[in-house]
C-alpha positions in Angstrom: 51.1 -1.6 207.8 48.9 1.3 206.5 46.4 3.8 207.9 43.6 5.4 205.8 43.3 9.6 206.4 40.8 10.8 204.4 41.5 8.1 201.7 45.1 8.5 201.0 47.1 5.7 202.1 49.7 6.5 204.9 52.6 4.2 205.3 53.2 3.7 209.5 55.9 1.0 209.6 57.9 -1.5 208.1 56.5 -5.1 207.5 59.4 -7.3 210.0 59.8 -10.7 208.0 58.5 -13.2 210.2 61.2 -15.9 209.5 64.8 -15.6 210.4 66.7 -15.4 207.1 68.4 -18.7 206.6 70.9 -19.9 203.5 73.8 -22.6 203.3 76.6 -23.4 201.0 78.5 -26.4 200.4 82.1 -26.9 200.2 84.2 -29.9 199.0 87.9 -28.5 200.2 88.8 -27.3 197.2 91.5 -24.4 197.6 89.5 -21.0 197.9 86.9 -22.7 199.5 87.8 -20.6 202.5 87.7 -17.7 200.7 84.1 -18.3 199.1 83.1 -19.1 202.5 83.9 -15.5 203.6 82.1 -14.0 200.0 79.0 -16.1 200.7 79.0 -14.8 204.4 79.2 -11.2 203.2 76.6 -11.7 200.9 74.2 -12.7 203.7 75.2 -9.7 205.9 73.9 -7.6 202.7 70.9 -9.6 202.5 70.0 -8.9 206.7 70.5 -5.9 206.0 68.2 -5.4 203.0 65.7 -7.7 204.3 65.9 -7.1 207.8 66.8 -3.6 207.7 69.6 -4.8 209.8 71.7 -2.2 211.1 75.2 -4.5 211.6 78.1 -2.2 212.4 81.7 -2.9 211.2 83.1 -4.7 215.1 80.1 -7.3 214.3 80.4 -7.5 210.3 84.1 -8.1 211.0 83.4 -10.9 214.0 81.2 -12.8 211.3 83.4 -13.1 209.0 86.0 -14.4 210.9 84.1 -16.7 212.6 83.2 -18.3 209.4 86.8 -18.1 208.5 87.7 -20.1 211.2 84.8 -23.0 211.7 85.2 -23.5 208.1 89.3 -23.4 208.1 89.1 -26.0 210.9 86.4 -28.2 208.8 88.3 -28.0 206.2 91.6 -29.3 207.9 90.4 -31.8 210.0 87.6 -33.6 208.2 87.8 -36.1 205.3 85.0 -34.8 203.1 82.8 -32.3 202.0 81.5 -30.1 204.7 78.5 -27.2 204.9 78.4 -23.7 206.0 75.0 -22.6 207.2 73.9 -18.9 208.2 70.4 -18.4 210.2 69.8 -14.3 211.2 67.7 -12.0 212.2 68.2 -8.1 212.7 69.7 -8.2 216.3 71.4 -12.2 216.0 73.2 -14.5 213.6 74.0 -17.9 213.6 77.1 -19.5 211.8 77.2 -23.3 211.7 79.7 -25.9 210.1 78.5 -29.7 209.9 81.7 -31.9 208.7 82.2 -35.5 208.4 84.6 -35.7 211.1 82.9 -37.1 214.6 86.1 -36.1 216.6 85.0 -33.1 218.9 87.6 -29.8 218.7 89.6 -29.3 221.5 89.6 -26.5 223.2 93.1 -25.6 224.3 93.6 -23.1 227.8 94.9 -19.9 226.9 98.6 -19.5 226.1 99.9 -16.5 223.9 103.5 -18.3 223.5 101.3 -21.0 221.6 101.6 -21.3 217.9 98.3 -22.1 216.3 95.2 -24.1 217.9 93.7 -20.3 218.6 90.4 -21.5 216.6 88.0 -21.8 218.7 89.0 -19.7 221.5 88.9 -16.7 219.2 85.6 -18.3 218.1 84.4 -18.2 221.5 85.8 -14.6 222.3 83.6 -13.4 219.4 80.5 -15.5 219.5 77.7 -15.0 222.5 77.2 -19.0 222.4 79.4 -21.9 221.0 78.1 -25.3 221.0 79.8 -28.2 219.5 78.0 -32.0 218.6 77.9 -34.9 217.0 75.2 -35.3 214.4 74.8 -38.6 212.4 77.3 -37.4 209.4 80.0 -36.1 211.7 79.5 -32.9 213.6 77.8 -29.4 213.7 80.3 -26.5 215.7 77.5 -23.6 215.9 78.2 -19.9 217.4 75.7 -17.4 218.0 76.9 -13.8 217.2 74.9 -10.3 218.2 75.1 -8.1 215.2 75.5 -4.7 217.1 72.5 -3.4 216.2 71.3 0.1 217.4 
């Protein structure tokens, strides 16, 4: 946006990308997959906050990436086949979702610190605003909605 004073051109805001920001990666299982996973996540952080002047702090950076961690540690162990990391965000939101070929649903265990493993998804669910979890004609799509911590 601009406004004309006595013709120089004043700058009076920034122009807000009208799309959310949206990029995906695919992974066959390889070992470091996980690990790329986590690189290609902080990538897109850097990208919000470049092209959404997102102001993320650390708490919410940190949440992301190990959400990502997790969704794509559990596609990776419990599906057969490639699977697919997408990242959808705005300044204020970001969504992490991981389609798999597997079409059995996660379960979600009740909480029990003397438990070894199987914390996944309730740490997933601690971190995330929304988790939803369905089948989709490939397999399934486990999809958590963060809130960056902007302000």
């Amino acid at each position: 946006m601009t406004s004309h004073l006595d013709g120089a051109v004043i700058p009076t805001g920034f122009d807000v990308p009208v799309e959310p920001l949206w990029r995906s990666a695919h992974f066959t299982g390889e070992p470091g997959c996980i690990a790329e996973a986590r690189r290609f996540a902080a990538h897109f952080l850097q990208e919000l906050r470049t092209e959404w002047c997102a102001t993320i702090d650390e708490r919410a950076d940190g949440a992301v990436l190990l959400v990502v961690s997790e969704l794509v540690t559990n596609a990776d162990r419990h599906s057969d086949g490639p699977y697919i990391l997408e990242l959808e965000g705005t300044d204020t939101s970001l969504t992490v979702a991981v389609y798999d070929s597997s079409a059995s649903l996660p379960r979600v265990f009740p909480r029990n610190p003397e438990r070894v493993g199987r914390h996944g998804l309730e740490i997933v669910r601690a971190l995330a605003r929304d988790v939803r979890v369905e089948r989709v004609p490939v397999g399934k799509r486990v999809r958590a909605v963060l809130d960056l911590g902007a302000g």
